[in-house]
N, C-alpha and C positions, 0 to 999 in steps of 0.2 A: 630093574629094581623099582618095587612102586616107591612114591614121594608120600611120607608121612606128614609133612613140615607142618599141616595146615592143624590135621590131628592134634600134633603134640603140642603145638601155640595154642590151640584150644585146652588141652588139660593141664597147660601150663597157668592160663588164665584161670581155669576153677580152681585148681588149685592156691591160687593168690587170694581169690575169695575167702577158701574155705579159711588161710590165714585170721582175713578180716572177722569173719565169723564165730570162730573158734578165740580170736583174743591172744595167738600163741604167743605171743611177746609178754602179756599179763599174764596169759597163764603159765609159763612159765617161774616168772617171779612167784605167784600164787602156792608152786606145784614147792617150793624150797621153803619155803615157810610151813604148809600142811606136812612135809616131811622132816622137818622141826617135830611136829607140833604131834604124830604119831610115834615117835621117839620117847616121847617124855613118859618115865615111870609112873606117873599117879594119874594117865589119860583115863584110864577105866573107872576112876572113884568117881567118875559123873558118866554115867553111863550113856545117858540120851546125847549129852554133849559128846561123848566118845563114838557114838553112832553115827553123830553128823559130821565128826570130821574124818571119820574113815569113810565114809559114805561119797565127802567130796572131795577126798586126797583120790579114791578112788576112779571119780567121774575125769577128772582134771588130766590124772595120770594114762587113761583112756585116751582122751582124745589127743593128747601129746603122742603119746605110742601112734596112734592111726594116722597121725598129719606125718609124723617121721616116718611112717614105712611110706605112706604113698610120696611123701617125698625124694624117698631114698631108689623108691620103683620108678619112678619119672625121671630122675636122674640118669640111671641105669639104659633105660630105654631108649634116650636121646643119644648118650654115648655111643648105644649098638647103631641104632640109625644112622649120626653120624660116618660113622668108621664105615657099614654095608655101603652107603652112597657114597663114598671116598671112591671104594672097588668094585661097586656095583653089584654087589656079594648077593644075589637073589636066592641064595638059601638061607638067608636070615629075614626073610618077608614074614616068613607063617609065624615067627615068634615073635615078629614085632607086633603084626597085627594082632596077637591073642594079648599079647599085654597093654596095646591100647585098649583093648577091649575091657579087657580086667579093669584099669585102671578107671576107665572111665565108668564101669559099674560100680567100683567103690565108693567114686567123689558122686555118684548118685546118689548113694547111699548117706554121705554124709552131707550130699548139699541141703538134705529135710532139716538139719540143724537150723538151717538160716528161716527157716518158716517157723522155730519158736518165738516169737518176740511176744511174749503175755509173758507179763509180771512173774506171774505161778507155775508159768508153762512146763517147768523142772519138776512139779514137787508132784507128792502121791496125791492120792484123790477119792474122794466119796463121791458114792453113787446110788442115786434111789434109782428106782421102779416100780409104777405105780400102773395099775389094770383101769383102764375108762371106760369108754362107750364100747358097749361089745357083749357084756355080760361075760357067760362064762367061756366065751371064746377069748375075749379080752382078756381076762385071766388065766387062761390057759397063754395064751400069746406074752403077757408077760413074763412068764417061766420060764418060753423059749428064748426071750430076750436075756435072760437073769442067763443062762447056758451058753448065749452068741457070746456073749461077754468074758464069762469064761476059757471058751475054748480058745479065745481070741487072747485072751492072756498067760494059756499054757504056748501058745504058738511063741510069744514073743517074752517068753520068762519070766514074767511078771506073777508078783505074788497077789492072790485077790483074795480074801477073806469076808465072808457073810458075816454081817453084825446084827442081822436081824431078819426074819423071813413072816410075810406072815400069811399063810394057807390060806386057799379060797374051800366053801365047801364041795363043793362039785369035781372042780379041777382044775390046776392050774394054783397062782398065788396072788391073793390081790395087793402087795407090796413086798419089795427084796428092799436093806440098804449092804452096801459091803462099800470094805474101802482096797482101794486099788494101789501097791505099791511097787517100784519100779521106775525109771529115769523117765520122765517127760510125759509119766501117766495122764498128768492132768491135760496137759498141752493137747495131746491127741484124744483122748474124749470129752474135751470141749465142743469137737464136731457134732458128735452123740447126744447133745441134749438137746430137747424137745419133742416133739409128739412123732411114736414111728406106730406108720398102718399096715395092720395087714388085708389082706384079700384073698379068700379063700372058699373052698367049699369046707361049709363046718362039719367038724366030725362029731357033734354034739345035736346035730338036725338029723333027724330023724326022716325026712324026708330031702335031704343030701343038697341043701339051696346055700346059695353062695350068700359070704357074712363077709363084712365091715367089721373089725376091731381095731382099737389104740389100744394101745398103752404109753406113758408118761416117761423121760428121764431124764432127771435133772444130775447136776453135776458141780464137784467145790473142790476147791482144792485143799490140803491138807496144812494146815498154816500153824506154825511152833510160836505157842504162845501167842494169839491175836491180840492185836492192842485193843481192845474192844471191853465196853463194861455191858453188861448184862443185869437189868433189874430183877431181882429174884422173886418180884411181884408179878413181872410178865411171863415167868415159865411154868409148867404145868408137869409135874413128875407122874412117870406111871413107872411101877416094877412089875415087874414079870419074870414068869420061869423060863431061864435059858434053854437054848437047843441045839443039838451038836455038838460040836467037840469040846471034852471039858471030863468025861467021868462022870461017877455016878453023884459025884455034889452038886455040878452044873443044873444036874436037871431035877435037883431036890428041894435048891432054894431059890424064891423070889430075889437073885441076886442082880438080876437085868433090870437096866433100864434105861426107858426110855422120854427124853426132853421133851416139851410142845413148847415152840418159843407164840405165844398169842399174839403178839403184832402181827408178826410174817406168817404164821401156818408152818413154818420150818421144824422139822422132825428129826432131832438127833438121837441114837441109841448106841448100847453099847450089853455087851454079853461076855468078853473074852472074859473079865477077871471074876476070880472067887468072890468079893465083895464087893455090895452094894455102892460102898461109897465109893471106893476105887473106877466103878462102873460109871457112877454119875460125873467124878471127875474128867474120866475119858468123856461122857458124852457132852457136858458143859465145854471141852475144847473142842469137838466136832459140831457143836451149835456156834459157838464163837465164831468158828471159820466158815460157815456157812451165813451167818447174819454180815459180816465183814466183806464176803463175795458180794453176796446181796447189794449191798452197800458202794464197793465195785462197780459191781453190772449197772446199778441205776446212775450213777454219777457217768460212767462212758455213754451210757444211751443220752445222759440229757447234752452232753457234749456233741455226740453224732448229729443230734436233733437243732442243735444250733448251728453247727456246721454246712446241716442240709444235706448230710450222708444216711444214707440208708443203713438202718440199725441192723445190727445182725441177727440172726431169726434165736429165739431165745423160747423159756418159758413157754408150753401152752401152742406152740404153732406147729405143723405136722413138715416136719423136714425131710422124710425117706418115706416111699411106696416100698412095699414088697406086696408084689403079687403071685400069688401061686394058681390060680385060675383065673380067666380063660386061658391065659399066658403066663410064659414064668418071667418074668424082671423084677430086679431092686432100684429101683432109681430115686437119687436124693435131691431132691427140687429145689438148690439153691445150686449145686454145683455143675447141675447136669453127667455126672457122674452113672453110667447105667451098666447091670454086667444080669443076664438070661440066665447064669450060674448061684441059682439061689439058695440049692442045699450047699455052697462050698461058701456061700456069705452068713447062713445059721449054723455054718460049723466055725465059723469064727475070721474068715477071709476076707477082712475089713481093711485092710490096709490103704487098696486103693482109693475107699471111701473115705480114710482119715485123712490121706494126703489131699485128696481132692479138695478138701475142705479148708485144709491149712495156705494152700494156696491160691481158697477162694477169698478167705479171710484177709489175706495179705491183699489181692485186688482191690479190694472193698474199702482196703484203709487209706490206700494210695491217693 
């Protein structure tokens, strides 16, 4: 009968972690209060408010459920071990080892928890994309990013929604924004911002010569009500006619629009509602939360910069190759992260690139 001991003291340790992690002792008390607080008949007269706190009775009540089952499976396990090595019962070997196995792919799964440590790392999130040097490859290449992106979020059940698209002539788009909703959106495409290249033969040459393209992506997290004032002298309204989904009034009235905050260059919009002003509301809390990252990002950089740590590559720097000629790789130049599988990375098989990332980030802070 093999000896698990060493195995299961190790999944007993992550497991202890994942406690620390996860806060089960808070959250707990937490989880009895939001189910208080989902109880009460007049939760729905504030609707947004009724959203957030199903949203995180919801998240709370998850991860309680997961730490209890793999608790309850590790328990389990040690008992059967136990008792086989008592009588050396070698028909119970194949079931042990498939549930350490299980087990410890699950507390894998849940050990990425402990790689969120950003403020926002929970909340949903905006997202530009912007076509650079490349022309209309670059533009074309933005589009396929604008599709990684999504398919990457049909894989992981995330709701993505385009707020604004805007066509290139040739082909391709020379900017997308959409906001991304879903547990730890932001957290994990904070990996994704800044300049990604491609490398290709272009399908726009005419003579079939390999092209350089960027495209830009920036990224903010989705913030309920920023404490933030905004001078109404410094923004720049534009409306436009919506596109997509909406009926035939969406695309009848100048009802979009779109924010230019002139300090920063920062570009908020907003399409989903029938009315303008409803519109500009939405996009004055998506400028907010975006001027408030902003604000964020430069305050950690000048602290790094005091520290003497190396800032995290942000804004404007080219963090992932994708090469599709001479050779095919993706590789992202901060993590060293590389995989030769490049049509399963533009169909949305980013994972290992997010974690990579999250775990370089955590290096980097240490």
């Amino acid at each position: 009968m093999r000896d698990f001991t060493d195995d299961l003291k190790d999944l007993r340790r992550r497991l202890g972690d994942a406690e620390g992690y996860l806060k089960v002792e808070a959250s707990r008390a937490r989880l009895s209060e939001l189910e208080f607080e989902v109880a009460r008949p007049d939760l729905w007269d504030d609707q947004d408010e009724a959203k957030r706190i199903t949203a995180e009775y919801s998240n709370v009540k998850s991860d309680l459920d997961t730490f209890d089952h793999l608790s309850g499976e590790l328990d389990d396990v040690e008992l059967l071990h136990e008792m086989a090595r008592e009588v050396d019962d070698e028909s119970q070997e194949t079931d042990i080892a498939a549930a350490v196995q299980s087990i410890g792919a699950q507390l894998r799964q849940l050990d990425l928890r402990s790689l969120f440590t950003g403020e926002h790392d929970e909340a949903n999130c905006i997202v530009q994309i912007n076509a650079k040097d490349g022309g209309v490859d670059a533009q074309d290449w933005a589009e396929i990013l604008l599709r990684m992106y999504s398919r990457w979020a049909e894989r992981r059940g995330f709701d993505l929604v385009v707020d604004e698209i805007s066509p290139a002539t040739e082909a391709g788009i020379m900017s997308a924004e959409f906001t991304l909703s879903g547990r730890y959106a932001y957290g994990l495409m904070t990996g994704e911002r800044g300049t990604h290249r491609l490398v290709r033969i272009s399908p726009f040459d005419n003579q079939g010569r390999r092209q350089t393209s960027f495209a830009a992506v920036q990224v903010w997290p989705v913030m309920d009500a920023p404490d933030i004032e905004i001078n109404e002298s410094d923004v720049e309204m534009q409306v436009f006619r919506a596109s997509g989904a909406g009926g035939q009034h969406i695309n009848k009235t100048s009802s979009a629009v779109r924010l230019i905050h002139k300090p920063t260059g920062l570009v908020a919009s907003s399409q989903e509602e029938r009315s303008q002003l409803q519109n500009r509301e939405k996009a004055m809390n998506r400028l907010k939360a975006m001027v408030a990252a902003k604000i964020e990002e430069e305050h950690e950089a000048e602290l790094a910069r005091i520290a003497g740590r190396q800032a995290q590559v942000g804004w404007g720097s080219q963090i992932r190759s994708y090469v599709v000629q001479p050779y095919q790789m993706v590789k992202d130049l901060r993590t060293e992260v590389e995989t030769s599988q490049i049509d399963n990375v533009l169909e949305g098989d980013l994972d290992e690139f997010m974690e990579g990332y999250l775990r370089w980030r955590r290096r980097e802070a240490e």
